[in-house]
C-alpha positions as CSV (number, residue, x, y, z in Angstrom):
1,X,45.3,-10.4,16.3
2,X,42.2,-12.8,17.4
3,X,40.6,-14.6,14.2
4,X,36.7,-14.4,14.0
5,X,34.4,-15.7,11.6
6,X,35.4,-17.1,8.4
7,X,39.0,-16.5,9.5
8,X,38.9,-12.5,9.6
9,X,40.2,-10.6,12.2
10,X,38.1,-8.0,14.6
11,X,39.2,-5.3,12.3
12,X,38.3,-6.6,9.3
13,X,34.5,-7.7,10.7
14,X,33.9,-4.1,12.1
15,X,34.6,-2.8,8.0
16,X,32.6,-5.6,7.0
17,X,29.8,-4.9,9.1
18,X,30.1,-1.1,8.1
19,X,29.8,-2.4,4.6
20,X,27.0,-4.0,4.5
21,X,25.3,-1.5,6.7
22,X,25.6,1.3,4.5
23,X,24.7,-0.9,1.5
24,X,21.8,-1.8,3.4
25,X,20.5,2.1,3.8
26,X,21.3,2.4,0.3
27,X,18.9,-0.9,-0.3
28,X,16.8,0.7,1.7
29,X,16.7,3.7,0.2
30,X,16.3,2.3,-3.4
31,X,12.8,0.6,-2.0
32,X,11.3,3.4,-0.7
33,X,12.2,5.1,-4.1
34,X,10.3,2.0,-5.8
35,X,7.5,1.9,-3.6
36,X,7.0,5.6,-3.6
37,X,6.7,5.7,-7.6
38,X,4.5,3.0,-7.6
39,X,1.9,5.0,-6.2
40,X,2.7,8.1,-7.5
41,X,1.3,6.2,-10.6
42,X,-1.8,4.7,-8.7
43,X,-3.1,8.2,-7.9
44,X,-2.0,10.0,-11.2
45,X,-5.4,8.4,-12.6
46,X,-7.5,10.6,-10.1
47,X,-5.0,13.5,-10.2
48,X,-4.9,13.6,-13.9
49,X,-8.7,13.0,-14.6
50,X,-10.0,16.4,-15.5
51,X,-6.9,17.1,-18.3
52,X,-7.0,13.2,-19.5
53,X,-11.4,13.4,-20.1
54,X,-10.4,17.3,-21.4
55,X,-7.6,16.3,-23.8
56,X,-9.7,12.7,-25.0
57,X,-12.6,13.8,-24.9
58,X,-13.2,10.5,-22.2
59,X,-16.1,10.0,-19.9
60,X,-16.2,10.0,-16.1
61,X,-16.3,6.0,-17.0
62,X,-13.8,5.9,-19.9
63,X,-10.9,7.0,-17.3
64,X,-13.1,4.9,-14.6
65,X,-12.7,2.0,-16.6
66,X,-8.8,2.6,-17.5
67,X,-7.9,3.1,-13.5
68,X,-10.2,-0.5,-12.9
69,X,-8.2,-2.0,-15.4
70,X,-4.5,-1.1,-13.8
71,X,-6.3,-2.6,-10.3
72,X,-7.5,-5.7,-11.6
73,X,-4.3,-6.5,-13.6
74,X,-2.4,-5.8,-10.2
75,X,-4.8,-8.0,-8.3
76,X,-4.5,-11.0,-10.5
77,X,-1.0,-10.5,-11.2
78,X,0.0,-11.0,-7.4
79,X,-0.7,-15.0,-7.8
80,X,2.7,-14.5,-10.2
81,X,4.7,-12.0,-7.9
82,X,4.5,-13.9,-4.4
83,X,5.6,-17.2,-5.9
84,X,8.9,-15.0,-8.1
85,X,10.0,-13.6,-4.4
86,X,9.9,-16.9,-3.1
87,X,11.8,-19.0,-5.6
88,X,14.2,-15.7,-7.4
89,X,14.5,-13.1,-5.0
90,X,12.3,-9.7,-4.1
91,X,15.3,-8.1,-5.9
92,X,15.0,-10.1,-9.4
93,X,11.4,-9.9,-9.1
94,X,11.0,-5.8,-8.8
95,X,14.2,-6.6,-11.9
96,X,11.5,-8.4,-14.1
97,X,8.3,-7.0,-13.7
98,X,8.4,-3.6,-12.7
99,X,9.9,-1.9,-15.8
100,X,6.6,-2.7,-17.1
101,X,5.1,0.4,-15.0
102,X,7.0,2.7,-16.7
103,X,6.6,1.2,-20.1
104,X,2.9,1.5,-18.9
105,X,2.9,4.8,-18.2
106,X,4.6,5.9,-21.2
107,X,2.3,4.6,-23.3
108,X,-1.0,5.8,-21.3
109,X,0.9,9.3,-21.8
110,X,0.6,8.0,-25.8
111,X,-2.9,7.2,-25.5
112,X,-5.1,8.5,-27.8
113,X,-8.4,6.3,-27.7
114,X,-10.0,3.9,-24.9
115,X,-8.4,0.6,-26.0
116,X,-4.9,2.4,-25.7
117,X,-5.5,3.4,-22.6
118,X,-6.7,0.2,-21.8
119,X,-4.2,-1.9,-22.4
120,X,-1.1,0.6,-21.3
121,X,-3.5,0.8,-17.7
122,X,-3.2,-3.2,-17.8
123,X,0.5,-3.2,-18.9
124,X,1.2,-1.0,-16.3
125,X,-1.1,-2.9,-13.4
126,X,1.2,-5.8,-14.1
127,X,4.4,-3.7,-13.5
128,X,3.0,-2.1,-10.0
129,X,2.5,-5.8,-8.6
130,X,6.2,-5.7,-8.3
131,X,6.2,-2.3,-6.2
132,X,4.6,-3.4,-3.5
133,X,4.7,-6.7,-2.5
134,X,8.2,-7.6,-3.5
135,X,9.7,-3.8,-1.7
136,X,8.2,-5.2,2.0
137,X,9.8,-8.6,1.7
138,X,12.9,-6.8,0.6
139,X,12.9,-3.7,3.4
140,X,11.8,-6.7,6.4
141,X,14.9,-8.5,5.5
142,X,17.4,-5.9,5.3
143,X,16.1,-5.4,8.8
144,X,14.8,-8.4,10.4
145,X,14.4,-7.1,14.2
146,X,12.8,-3.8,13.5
147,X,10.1,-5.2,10.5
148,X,7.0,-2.7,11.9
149,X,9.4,0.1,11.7
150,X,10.6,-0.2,8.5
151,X,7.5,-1.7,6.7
152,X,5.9,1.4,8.4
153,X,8.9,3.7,7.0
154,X,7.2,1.9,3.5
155,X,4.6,3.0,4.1
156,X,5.3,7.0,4.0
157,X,6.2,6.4,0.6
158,X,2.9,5.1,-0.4
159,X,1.5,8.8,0.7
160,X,4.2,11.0,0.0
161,X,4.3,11.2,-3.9
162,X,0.5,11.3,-4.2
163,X,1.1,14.5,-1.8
164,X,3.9,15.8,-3.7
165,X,2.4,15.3,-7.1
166,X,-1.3,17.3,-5.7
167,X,0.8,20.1,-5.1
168,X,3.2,20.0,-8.1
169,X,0.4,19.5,-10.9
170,X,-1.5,22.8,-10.8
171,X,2.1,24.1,-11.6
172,X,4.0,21.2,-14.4
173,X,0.5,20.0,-16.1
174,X,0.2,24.0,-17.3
175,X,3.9,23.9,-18.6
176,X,4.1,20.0,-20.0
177,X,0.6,19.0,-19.8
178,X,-1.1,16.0,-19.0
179,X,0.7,13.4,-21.3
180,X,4.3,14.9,-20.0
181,X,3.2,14.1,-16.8
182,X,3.1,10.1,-17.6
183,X,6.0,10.7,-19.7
184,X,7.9,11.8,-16.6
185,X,6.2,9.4,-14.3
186,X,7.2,6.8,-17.0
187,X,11.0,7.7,-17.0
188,X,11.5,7.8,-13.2
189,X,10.3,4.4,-12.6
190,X,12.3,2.8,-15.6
191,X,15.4,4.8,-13.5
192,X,14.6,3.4,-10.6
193,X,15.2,0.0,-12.0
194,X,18.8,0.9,-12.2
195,X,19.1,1.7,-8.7
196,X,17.1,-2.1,-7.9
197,X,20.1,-3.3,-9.9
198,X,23.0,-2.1,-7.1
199,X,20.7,-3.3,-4.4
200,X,21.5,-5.9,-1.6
201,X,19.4,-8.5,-0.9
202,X,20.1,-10.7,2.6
203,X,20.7,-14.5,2.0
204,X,19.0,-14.4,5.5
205,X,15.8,-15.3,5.8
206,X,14.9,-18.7,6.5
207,X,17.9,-19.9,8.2
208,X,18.9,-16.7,10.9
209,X,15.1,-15.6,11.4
210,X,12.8,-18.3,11.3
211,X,9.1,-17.3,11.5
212,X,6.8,-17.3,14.1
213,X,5.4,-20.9,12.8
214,X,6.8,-22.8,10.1
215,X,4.9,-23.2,6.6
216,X,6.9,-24.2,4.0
217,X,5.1,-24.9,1.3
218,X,2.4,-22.1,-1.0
219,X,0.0,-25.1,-0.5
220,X,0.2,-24.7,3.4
221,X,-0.3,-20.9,3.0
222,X,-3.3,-21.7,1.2
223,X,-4.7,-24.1,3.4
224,X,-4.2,-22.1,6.5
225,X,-7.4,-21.2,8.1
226,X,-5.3,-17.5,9.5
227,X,-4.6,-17.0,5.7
228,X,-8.4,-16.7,5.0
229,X,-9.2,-14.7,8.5
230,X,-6.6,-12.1,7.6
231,X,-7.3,-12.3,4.0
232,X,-10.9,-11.1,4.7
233,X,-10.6,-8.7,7.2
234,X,-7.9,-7.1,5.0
235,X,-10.9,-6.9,2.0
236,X,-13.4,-5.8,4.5
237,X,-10.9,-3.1,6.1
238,X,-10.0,-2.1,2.8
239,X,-13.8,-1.5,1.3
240,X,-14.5,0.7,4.6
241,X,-11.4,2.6,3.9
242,X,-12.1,3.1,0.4
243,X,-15.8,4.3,1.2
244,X,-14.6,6.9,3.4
245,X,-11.9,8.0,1.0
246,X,-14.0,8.1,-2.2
247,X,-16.8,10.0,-0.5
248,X,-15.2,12.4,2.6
249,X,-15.3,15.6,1.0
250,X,-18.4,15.0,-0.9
251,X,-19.9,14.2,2.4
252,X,-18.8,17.2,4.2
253,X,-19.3,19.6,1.1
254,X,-22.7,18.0,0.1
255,X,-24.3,16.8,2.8
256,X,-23.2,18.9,5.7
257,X,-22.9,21.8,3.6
258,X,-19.1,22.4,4.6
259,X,-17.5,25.1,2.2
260,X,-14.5,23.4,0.2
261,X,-11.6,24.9,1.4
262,X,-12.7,23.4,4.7
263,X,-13.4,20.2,3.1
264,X,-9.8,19.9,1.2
265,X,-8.4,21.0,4.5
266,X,-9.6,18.2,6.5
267,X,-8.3,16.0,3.4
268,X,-5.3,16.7,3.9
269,X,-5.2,16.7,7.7
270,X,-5.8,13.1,7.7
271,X,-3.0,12.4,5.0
272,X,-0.5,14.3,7.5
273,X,-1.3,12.5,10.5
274,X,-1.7,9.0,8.4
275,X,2.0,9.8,8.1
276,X,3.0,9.8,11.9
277,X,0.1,6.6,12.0
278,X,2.7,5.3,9.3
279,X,5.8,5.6,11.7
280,X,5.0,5.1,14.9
281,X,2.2,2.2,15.8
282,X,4.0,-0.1,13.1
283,X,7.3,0.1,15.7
284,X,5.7,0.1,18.4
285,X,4.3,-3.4,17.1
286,X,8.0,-4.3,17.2
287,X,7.3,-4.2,20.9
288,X,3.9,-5.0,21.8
289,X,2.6,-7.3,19.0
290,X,0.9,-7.0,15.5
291,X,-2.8,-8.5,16.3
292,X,-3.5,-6.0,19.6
293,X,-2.3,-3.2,17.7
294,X,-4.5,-4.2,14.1
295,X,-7.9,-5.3,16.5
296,X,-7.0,-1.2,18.0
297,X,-6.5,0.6,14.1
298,X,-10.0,-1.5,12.7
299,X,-12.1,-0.4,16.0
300,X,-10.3,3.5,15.7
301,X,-11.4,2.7,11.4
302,X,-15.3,1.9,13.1
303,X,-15.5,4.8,16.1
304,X,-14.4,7.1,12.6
305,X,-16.8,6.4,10.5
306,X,-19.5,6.2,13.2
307,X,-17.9,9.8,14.6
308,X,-18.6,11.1,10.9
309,X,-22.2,10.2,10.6
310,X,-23.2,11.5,13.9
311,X,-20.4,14.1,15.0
312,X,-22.4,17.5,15.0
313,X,-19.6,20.1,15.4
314,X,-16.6,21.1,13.5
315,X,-14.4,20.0,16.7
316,X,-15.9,16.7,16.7
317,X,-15.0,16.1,12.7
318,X,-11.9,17.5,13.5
319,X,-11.2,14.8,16.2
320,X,-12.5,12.3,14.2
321,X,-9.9,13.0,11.3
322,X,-7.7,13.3,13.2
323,X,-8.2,9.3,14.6
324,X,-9.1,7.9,11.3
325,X,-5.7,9.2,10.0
326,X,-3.8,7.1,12.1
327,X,-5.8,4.2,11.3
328,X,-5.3,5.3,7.5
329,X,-1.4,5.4,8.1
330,X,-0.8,2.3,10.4
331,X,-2.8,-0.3,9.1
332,X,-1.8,-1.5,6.2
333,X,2.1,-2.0,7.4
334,X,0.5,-4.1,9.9
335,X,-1.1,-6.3,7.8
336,X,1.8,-6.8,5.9
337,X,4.2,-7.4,8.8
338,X,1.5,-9.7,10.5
339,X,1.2,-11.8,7.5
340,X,5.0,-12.7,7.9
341,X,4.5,-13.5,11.7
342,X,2.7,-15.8,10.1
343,X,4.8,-17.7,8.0
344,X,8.3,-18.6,7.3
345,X,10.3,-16.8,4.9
346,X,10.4,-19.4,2.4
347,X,6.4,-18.7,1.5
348,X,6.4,-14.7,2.8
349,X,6.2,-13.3,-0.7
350,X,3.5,-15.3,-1.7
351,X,1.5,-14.6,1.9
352,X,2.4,-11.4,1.5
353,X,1.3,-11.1,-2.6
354,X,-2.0,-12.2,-1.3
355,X,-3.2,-9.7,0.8
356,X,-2.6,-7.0,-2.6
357,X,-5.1,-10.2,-3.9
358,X,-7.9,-9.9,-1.0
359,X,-8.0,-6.4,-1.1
360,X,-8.4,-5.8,-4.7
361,X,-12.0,-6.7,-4.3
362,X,-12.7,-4.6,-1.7
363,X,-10.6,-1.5,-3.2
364,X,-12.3,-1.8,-6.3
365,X,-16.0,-2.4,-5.0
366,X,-16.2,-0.1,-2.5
367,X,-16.6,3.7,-4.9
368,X,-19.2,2.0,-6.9
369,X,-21.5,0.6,-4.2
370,X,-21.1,3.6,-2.3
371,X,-22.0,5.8,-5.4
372,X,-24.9,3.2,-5.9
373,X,-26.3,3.9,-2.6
374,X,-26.0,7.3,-2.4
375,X,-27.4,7.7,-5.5
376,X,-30.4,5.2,-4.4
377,X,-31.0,6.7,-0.9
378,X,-30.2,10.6,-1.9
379,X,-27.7,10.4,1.0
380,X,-23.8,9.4,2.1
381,X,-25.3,7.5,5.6
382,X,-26.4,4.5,3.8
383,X,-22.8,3.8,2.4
384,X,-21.1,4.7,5.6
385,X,-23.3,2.2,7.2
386,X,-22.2,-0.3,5.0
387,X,-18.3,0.6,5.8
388,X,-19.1,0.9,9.3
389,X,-20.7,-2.5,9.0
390,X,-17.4,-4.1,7.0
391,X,-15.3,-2.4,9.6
392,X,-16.7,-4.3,12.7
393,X,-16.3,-7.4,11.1
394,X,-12.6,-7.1,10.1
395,X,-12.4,-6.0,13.4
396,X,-13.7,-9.2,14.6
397,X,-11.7,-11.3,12.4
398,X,-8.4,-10.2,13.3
399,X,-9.6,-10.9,16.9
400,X,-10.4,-14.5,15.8
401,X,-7.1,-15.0,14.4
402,X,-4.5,-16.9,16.6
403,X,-0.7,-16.1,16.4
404,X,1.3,-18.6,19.1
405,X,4.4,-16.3,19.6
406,X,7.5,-18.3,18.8
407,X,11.2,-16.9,19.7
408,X,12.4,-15.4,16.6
409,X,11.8,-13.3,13.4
């Protein structure tokens, strides 16, 4: 019988390959596992509000404040996760860091006055850098060829325990309450760990897919002029999103006097169909390209929020819903996997850390100047003028941005 590589016969390299495929579905379905706790946690703060301000007797601004805290730990925390992927591994990264989520969450689940929450919110920010950023270096290199699929696959994680949990809390909160809740969240993540443990993680990288254009060095990242075009559109996408998801229903409900089973309707329309978004422009980018695809979701984001402000029918908000769901779902996959068509694999983690960096600002700004305006001008149109505004010009950004397509990765 013929000898192959590394001396093993055609036999022996079929099993081989069998292997390390079905390791590499069990890899990848440890990081959706990670990924999908890791927000099940980001939302629990809005989920849980009414029994958390109930059983502390906490303010709109106490919990506020708490849920701030776990985003501004993650931001700053991601200028520590990308360089950890790079030099140890996605693997020993998610290893060291993200136990700290469930510690987190077991102690907000403790909490008993504002500084505890606090400082479990900020113990458990830290951990969730290491659920994100680290899982889509991970999943692209289990699967080099098909990166918009999978990171898109990722993606359905990110809605689908938020999803599950809004329908399962009405029925466990009642039975365990709020605090068992965060206990449970808590438990599942430092479980998960176990599974990261068994995981594979490709040698690949740098020297079977090379990237799209060579950086190897966190310096070169930095002084990239794409890294700051994507950077910002990413912050400006993410503060139009963010003004559109803080204040959708209140719009409908308040404004155009919608009833709220209508409103929570809609709601969840555009979760279900950011889903398909999630899976199917993300491949097709496999095909087509990153940059026409992310220039298409940013103008779909701006037609949306423009559709919203001057759509005067139910069909028409429908429709609209319906378009900014994809957009929701698709978007941020791209981003990630366009970051990496970027760079090389040797400085991915770090490029890729970044954009959890750029958006944090935008993410975290956008409820409170919407509020502010709303407040100010006794209507939502200001603030959707202001997301429609930061829309256009992420838009334009991406547009500016140029990728010179390179064979490979």
């Amino acid at each position: 019988m013929s000898k192959g590589f590394l001396g093993l016969s055609e036999v022996e390299l079929a099993a081989t390959h069998r292997t390390l495929d079905k390791r590499s579905l069990l890899t990848l379905a440890t990081c959706y596992v990670v990924i999908t706790i890791n927000f099940g946690v980001r939302y629990a703060y809005g989920l849980l509000m009414p029994e958390m301000m109930s059983g502390l007797n906490f303010s709109n601004q106490d919990v506020g404040t708490m849920f701030s805290c776990f985003l501004l730990a993650y931001t700053l925390t991601s200028f520590v996760t990308g360089p950890l992927i790079d030099r140890r591994g996605a693997k020993r990264t998610i290893l060291m860091m993200f136990p700290l989520l469930g510690v987190g969450s077991i102690f907000v689940g403790m909490t008993s006055s504002i500084v505890d929450g606090v400082l479990s919110s900020v113990i458990a920010g830290i951990g969730a850098s290491a659920g994100w950023s680290p899982v889509i270096i991970w999943s692209q290199k289990l699967y080099p060829r098909k990166r918009g699929l999978i990171v898109g696959f990722m993606e359905t994680g990110t809605k689908l325990c938020p999803f599950l949990m809004a329908l399962a809390i009405p029925h466990v909160v009642p039975l365990f309450g709020w605090r068992g809740v965060w206990l449970s969240l808590g438990a599942i993540a430092l479980l998960s760990v176990l599974l990261v443990s068994t995981g594979r993680e490709p040698r690949a990288g740098d020297r079977n897919y090379e990237g799209r254009e060579a950086h190897g060095s966190i310096g070169a990242v930095f002084r990239d002029r794409r890294t700051w075009l994507v950077g910002a559109s990413y912050a400006l996408s993410a503060f139009a999103t963010m003004i559109h998801a803080t204040f959708y229903k209140a719009y409908l409900s308040r404004e155009l006097m919608m009833g709220i089973d209508v409103s929570t309707l809609l709601y969840g329309l555009m979760s279900f169909v950011g889903l398909v978004g999630a899976l199917a422009l993300p491949a097709l980018s496999d095909r087509i390209g990153r940059k026409p695809l992310l220039v298409a979701c940013n103008a779909i984001l701006v037609a949306s929020l423009l559709g919203f402000l001057f759509s005067g029918s139910i069909l028409g908000l429908i429709f609209f819903t319906v378009l900014i769901g994809v957009d929701f779902g698709a978007k941020w996959p791209l981003y990630a996997v366009f970051v990496k068509d970027l760079f090389d694999w040797r400085v991915a983690g770090q490029a890729t850390a970044l954009l959890g960096f750029f958006s944090g600002p935008g993410s975290i700004l956008a409820p409170y100047i919407g509020g502010l305006l709303a407040d100010m001008y006794g209507s939502y149109k200001t603030s959707y003028t202001i997301g429609i505004t930061a829309g256009a010009i992420a838009t334009a950004l991406i547009a500016m941005t140029k990728v010179k397509t390179v064979k490979g990765s």
